[in-house]
DRENTORVO-22339 format. One record per residue: residue number from 0; residue in one letter; x, y, z of N, C-alpha, C in turn. Coordinates in nm, 3 decimals, padded with zeros to 5 digits. Layout:
BEGIN
+-----+---+---------+---------+---------+---------+---------+---------+---------+---------+---------+
!   k ! r !      nX !      nY !      nZ !     caX !     caY !     caZ !      cX !      cY !      cZ !
+-----+---+---------+---------+---------+---------+---------+---------+---------+---------+---------+
! NUM ! A !       X !       Y !       Z !       X !       Y !       Z !       X !       Y !       Z !
...
+-----+---+---------+---------+---------+---------+---------+---------+---------+---------+---------+
END
This chain:
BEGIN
+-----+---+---------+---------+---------+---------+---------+---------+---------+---------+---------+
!   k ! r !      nX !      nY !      nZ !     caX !     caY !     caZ !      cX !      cY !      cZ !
+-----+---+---------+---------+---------+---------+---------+---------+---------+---------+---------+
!   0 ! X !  00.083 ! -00.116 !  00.000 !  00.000 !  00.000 !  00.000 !  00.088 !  00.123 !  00.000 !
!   1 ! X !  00.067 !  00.204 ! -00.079 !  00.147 !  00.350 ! -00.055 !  00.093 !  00.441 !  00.013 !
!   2 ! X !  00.153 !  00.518 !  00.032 !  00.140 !  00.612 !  00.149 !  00.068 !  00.723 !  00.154 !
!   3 ! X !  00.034 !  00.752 ! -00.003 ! -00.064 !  00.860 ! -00.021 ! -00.222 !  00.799 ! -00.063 !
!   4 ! X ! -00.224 !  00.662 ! -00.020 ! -00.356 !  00.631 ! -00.099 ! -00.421 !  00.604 !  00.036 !
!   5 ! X ! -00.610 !  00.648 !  00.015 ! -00.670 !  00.617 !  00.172 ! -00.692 !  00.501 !  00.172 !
!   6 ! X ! -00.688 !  00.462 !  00.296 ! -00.681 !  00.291 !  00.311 ! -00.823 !  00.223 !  00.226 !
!   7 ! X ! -00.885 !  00.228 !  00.222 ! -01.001 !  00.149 !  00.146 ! -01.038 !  00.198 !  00.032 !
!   8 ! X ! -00.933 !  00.279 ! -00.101 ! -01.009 !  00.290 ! -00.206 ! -00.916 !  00.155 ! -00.281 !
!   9 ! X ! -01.029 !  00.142 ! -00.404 ! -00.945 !  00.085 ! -00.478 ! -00.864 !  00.140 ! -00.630 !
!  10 ! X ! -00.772 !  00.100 ! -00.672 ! -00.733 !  00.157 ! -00.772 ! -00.820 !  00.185 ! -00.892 !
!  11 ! X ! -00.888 !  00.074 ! -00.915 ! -00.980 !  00.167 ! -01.046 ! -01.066 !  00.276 ! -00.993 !
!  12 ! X ! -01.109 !  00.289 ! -00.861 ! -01.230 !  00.439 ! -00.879 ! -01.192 !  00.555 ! -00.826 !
!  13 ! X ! -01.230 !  00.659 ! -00.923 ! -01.162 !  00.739 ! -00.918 ! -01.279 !  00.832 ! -00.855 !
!  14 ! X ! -01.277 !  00.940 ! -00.794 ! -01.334 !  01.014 ! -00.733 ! -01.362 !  01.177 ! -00.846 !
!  15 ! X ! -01.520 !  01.215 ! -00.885 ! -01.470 !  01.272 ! -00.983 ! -01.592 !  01.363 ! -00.896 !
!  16 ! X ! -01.632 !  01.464 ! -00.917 ! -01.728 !  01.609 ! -00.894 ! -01.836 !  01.564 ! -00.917 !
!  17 ! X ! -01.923 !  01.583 ! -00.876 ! -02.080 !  01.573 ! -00.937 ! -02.087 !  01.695 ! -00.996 !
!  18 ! X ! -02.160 !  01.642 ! -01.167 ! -02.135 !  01.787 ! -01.238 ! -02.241 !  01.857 ! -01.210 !
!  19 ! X ! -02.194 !  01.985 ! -01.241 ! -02.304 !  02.091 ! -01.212 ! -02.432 !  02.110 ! -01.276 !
!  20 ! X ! -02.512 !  02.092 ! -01.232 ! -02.685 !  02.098 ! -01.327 ! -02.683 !  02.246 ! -01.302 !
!  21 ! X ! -02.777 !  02.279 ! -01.383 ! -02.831 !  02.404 ! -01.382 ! -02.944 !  02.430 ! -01.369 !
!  22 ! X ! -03.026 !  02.478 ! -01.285 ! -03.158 !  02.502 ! -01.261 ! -03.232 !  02.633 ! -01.282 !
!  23 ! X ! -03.335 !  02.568 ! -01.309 ! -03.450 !  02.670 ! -01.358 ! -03.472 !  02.800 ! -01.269 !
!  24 ! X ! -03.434 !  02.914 ! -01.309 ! -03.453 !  03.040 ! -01.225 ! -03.626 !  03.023 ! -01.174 !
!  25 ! X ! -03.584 !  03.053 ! -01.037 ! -03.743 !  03.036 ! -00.962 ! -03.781 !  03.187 ! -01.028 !
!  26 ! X ! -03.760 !  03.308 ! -00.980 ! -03.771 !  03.402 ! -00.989 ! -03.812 !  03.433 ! -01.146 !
!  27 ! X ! -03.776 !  03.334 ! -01.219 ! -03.787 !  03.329 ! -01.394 ! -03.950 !  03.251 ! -01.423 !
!  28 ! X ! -03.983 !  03.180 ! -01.325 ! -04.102 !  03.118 ! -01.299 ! -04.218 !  03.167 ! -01.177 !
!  29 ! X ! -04.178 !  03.265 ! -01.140 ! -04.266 !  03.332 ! -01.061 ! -04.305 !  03.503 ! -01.182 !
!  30 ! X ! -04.207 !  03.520 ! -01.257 ! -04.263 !  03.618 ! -01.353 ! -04.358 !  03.568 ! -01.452 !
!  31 ! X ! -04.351 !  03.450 ! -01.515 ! -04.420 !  03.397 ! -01.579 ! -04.549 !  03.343 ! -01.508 !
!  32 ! X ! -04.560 !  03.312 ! -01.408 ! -04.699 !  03.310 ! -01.366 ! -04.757 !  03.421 ! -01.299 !
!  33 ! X ! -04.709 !  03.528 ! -01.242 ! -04.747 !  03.673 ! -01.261 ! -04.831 !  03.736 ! -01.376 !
!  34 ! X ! -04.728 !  03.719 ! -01.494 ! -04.789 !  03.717 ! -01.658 ! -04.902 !  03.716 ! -01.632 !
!  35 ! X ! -04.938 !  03.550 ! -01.678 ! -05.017 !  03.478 ! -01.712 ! -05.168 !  03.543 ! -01.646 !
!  36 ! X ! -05.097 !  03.579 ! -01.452 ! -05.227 !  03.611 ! -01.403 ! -05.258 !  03.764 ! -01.423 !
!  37 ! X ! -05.175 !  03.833 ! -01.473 ! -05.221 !  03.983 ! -01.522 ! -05.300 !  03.956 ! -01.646 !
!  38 ! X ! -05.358 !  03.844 ! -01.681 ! -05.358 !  03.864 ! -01.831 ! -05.573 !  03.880 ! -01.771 !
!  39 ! X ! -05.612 !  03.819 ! -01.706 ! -05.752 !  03.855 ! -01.632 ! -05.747 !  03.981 ! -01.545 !
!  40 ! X ! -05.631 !  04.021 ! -01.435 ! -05.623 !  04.098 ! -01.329 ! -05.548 !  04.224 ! -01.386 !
!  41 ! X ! -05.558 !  04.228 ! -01.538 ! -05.460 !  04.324 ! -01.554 ! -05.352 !  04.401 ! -01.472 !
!  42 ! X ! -05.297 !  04.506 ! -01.495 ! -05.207 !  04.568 ! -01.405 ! -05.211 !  04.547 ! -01.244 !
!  43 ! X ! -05.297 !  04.452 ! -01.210 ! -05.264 !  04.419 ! -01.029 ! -05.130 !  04.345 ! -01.011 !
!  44 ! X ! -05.105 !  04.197 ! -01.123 ! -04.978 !  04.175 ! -01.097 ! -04.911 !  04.166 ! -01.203 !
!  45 ! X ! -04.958 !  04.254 ! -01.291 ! -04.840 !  04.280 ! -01.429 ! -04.720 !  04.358 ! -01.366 !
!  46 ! X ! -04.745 !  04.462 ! -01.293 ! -04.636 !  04.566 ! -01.272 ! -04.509 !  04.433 ! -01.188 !
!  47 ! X ! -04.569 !  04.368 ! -01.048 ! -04.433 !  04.286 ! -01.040 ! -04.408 !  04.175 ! -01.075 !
!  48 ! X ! -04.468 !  04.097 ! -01.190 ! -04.448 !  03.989 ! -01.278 ! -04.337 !  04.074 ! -01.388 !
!  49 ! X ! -04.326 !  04.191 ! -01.398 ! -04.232 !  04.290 ! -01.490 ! -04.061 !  04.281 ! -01.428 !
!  50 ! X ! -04.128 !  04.359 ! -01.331 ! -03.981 !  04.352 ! -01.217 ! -03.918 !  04.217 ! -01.196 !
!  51 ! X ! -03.975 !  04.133 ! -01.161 ! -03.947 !  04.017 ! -01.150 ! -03.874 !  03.929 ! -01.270 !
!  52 ! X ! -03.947 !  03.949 ! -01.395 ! -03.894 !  03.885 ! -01.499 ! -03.743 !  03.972 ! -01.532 !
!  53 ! X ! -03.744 !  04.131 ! -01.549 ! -03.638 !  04.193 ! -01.556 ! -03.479 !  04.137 ! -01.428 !
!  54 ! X ! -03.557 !  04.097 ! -01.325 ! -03.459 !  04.044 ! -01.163 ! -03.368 !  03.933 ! -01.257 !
!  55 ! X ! -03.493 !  03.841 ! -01.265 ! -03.458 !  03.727 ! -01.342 ! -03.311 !  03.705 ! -01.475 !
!  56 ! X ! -03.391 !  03.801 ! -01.559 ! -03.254 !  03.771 ! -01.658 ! -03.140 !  03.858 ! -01.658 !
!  57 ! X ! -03.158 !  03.937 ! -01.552 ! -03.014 !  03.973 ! -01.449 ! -02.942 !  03.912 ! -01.393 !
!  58 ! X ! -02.999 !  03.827 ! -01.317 ! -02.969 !  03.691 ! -01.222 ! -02.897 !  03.611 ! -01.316 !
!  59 ! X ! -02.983 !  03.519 ! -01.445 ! -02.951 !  03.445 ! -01.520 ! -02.843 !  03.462 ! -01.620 !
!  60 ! X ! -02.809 !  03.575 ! -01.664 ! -02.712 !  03.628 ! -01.705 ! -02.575 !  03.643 ! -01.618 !
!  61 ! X ! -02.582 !  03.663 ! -01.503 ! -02.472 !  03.669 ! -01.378 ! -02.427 !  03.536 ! -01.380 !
!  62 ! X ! -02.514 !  03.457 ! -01.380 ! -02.484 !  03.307 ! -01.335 ! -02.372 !  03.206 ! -01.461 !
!  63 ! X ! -02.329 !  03.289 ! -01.557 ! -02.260 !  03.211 ! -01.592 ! -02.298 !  03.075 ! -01.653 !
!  64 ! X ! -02.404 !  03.035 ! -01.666 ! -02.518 !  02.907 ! -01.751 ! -02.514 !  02.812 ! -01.633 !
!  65 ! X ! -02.505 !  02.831 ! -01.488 ! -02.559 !  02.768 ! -01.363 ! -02.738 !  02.800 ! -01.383 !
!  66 ! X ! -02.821 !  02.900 ! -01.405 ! -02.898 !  02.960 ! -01.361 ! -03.016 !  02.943 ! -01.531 !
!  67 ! X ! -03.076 !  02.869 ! -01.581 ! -03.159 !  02.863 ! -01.704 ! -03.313 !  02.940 ! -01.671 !
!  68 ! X ! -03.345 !  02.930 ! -01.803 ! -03.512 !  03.005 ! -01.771 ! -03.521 !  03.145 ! -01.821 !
!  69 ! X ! -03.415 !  03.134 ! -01.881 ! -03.445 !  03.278 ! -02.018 ! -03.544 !  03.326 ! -02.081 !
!  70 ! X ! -03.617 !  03.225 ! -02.173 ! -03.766 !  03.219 ! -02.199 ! -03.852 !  03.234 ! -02.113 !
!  71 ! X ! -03.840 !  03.146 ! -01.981 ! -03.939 !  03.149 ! -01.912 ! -03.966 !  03.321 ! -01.864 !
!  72 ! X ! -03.871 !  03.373 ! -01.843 ! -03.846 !  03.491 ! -01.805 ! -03.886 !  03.644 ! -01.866 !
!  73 ! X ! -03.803 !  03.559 ! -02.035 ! -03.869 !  03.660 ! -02.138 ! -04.045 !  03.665 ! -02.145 !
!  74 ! X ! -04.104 !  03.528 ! -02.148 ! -04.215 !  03.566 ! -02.159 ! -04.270 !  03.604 ! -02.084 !
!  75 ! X ! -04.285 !  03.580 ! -01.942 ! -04.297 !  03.645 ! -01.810 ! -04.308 !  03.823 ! -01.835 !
!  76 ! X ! -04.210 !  03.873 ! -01.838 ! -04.192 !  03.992 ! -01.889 ! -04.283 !  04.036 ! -01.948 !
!  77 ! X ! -04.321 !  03.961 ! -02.090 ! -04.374 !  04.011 ! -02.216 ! -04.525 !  04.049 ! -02.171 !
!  78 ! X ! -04.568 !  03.901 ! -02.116 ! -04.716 !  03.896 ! -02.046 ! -04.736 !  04.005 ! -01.934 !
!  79 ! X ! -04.630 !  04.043 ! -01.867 ! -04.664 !  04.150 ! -01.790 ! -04.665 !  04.274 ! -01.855 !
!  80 ! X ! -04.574 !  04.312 ! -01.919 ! -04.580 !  04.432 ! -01.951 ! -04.692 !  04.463 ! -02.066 !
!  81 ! X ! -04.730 !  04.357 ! -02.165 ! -04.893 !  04.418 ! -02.247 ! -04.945 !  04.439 ! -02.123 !
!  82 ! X ! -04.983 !  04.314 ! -02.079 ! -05.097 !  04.360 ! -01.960 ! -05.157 !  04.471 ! -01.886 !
!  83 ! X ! -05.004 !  04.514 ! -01.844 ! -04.980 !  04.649 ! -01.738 ! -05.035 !  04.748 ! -01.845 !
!  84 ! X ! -04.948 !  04.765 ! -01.972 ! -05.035 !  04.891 ! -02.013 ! -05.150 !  04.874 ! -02.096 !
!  85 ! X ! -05.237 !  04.767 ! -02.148 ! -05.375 !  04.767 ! -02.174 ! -05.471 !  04.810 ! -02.035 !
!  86 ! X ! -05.374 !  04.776 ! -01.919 ! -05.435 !  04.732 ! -01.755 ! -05.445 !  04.941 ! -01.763 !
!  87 ! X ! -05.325 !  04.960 ! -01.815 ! -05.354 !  05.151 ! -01.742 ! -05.404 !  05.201 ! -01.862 !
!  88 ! X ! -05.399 !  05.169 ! -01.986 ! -05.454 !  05.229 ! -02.108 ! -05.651 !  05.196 ! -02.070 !
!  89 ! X ! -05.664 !  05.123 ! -01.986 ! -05.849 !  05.102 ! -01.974 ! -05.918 !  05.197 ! -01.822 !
!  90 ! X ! -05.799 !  05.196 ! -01.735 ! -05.764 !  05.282 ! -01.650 ! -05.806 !  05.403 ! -01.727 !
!  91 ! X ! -05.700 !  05.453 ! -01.782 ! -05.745 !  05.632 ! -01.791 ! -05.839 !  05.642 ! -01.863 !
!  92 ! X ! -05.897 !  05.547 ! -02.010 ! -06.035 !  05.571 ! -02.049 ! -06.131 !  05.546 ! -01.979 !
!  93 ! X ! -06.103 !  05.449 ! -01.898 ! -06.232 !  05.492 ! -01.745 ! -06.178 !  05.592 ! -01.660 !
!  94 ! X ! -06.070 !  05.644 ! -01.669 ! -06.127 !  05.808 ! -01.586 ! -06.175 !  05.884 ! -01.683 !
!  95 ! X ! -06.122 !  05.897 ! -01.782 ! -06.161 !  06.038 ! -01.877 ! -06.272 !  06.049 ! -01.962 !
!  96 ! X ! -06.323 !  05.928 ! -01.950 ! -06.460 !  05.903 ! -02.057 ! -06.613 !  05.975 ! -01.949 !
!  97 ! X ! -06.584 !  05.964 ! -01.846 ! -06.720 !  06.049 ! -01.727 ! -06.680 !  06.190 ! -01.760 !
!  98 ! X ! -06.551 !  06.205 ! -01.760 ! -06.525 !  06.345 ! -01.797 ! -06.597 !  06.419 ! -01.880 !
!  99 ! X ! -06.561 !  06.348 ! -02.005 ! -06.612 !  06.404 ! -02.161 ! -06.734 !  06.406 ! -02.177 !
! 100 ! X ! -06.799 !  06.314 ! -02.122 ! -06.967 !  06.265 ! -02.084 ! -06.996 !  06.396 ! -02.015 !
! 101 ! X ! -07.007 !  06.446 ! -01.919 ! -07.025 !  06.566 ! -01.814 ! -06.988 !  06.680 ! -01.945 !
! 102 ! X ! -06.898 !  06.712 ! -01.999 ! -06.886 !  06.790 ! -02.041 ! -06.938 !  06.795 ! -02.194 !
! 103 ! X ! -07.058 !  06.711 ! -02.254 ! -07.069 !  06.681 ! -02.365 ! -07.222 !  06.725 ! -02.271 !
! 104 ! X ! -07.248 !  06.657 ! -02.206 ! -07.380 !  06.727 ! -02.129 ! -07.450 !  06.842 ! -02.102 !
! 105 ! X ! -07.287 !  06.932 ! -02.062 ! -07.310 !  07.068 ! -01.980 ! -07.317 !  07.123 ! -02.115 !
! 106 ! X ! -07.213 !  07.107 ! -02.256 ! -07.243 !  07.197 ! -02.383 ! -07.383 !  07.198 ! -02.466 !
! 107 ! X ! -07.482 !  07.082 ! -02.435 ! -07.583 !  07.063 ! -02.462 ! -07.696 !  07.138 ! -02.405 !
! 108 ! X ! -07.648 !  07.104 ! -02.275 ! -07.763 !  07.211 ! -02.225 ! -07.769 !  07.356 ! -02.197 !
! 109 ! X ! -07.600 !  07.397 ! -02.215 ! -07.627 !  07.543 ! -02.283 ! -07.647 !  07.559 ! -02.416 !
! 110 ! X ! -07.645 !  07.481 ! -02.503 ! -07.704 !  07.508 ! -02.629 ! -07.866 !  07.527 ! -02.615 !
! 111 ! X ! -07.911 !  07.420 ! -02.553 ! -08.098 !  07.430 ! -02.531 ! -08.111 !  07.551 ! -02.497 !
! 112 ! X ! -08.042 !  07.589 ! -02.379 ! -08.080 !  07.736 ! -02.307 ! -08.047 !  07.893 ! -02.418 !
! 113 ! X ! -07.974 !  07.832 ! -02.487 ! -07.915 !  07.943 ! -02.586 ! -08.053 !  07.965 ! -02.699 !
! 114 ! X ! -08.130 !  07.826 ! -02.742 ! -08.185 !  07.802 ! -02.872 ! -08.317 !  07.868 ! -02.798 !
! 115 ! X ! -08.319 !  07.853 ! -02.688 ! -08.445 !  07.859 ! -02.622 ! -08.479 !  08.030 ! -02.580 !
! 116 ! X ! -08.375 !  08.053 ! -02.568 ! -08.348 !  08.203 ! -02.559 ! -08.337 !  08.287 ! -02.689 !
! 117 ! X ! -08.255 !  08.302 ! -02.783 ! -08.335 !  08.295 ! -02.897 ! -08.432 !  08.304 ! -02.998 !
! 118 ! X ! -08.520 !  08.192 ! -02.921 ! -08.667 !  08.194 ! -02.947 ! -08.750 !  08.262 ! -02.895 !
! 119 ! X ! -08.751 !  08.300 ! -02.780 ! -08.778 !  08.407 ! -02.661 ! -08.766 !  08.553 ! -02.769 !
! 120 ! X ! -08.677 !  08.594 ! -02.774 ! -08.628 !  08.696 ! -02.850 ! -08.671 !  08.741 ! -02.985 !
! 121 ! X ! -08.673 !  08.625 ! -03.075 ! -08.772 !  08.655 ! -03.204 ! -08.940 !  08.661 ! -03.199 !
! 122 ! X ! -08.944 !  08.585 ! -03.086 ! -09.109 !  08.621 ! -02.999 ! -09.149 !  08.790 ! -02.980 !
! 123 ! X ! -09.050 !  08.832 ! -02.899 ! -09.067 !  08.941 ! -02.812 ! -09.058 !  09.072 ! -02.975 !
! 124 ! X ! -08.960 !  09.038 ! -03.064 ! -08.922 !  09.138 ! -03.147 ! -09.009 !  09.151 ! -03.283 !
! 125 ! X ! -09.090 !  09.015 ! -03.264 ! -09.204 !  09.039 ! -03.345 ! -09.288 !  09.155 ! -03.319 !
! 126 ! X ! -09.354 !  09.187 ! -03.458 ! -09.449 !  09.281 ! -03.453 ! -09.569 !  09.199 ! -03.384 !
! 127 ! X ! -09.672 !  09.296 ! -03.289 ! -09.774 !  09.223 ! -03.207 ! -09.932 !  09.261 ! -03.312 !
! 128 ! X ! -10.003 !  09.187 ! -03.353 ! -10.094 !  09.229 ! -03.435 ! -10.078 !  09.076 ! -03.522 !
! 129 ! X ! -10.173 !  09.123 ! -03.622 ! -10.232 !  09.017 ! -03.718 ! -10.076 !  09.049 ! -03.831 !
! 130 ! X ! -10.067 !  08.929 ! -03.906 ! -09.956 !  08.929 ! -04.003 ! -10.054 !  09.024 ! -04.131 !
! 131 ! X ! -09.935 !  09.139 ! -04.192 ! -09.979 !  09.178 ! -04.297 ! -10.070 !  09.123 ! -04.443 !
! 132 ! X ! -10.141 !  09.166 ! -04.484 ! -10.151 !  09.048 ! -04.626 ! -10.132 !  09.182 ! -04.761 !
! 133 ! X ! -10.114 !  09.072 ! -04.881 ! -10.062 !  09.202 ! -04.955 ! -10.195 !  09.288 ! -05.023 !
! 134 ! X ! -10.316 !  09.240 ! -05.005 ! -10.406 !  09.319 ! -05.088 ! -10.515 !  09.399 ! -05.003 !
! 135 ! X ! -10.485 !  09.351 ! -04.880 ! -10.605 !  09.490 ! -04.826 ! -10.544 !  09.607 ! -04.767 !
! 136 ! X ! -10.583 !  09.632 ! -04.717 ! -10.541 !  09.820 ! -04.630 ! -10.473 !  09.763 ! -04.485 !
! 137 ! X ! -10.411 !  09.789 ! -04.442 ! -10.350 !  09.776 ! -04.297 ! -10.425 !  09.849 ! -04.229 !
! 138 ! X ! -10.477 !  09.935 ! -04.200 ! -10.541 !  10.015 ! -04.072 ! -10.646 !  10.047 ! -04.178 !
! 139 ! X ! -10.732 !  10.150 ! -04.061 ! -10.860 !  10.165 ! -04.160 ! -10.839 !  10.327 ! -04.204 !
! 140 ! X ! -10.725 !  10.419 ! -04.149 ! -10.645 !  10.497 ! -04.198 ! -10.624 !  10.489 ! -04.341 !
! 141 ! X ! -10.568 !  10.360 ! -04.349 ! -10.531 !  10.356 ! -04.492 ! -10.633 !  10.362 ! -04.589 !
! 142 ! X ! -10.765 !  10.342 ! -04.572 ! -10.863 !  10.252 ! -04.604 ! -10.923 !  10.413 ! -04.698 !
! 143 ! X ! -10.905 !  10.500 ! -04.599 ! -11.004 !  10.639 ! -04.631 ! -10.881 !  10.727 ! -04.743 !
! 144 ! X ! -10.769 !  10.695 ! -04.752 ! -10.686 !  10.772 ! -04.847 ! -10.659 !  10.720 ! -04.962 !
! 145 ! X ! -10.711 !  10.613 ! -04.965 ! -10.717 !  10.594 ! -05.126 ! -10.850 !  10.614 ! -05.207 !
+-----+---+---------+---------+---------+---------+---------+---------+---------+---------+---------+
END
């Protein structure tokens, strides 16, 4: 036996590393189901299914190809971020659409009040009496001078 060998191996086995696997970024799979659930909840968890997927292929990129789930990540991302802004693009047309409504209202009904007034006015500026006709006498003035 020599002196550098441990007492119970034998010469053929050799002692070698367990190789390194690489595993699926959690964080690459928590953006992607974020996604998925902004895609009903819009912008509730698009905004950190975004962050998250962006964490992700930061992470996965650092890691040197220990760390997979690129795709998973990219799409993660993708699904969040339509989401988020269809999620705030329906947002501000539900704020601003009561707006325009109210104010499509209020121009209406100063128009009525305008048309209505108006009418008031060509009332009042009329002549008061019977409408002229063209072949008899207007007063009975007229009647004695011809």
């Amino acid at each position: 036996m020599k002196q550098n060998e441990p007492p119970f191996s034998s010469p053929t086995s050799s002692v070698q590393p367990a190789p390194s696997e690489s595993t699926t970024s959690g964080l690459a799979i928590a953006s992607l189901v974020l996604g998925i659930l902004s895609v009903p909840l819009t912008c509730l968890t698009g905004f950190a299914g975004g962050i998250l997927g962006i964490v992700a292929l930061v992470k996965i990129n650092r890691s040197g190809g220990q760390i997979k789930g690129t795709g998973i990540a990219v799409v993660g991302l993708t699904l969040s971020a339509i989401m988020s802004a269809v999620g705030s693009l329906a947002l501000i047309v539900a704020l601003v659409l009561p707006a325009v409504q109210a104010a499509r209202d209020k121009a209406r009904q100063q128009l009525e009040v305008r048309q209505k007034m108006e009418t008031q006015q060509q009332i009042l500026t009329q002549p008061s009496g019977p409408p002229e006709s063209g072949g008899g006498p207007s007063s009975p003035d007229d009647a004695g001078s011809r």
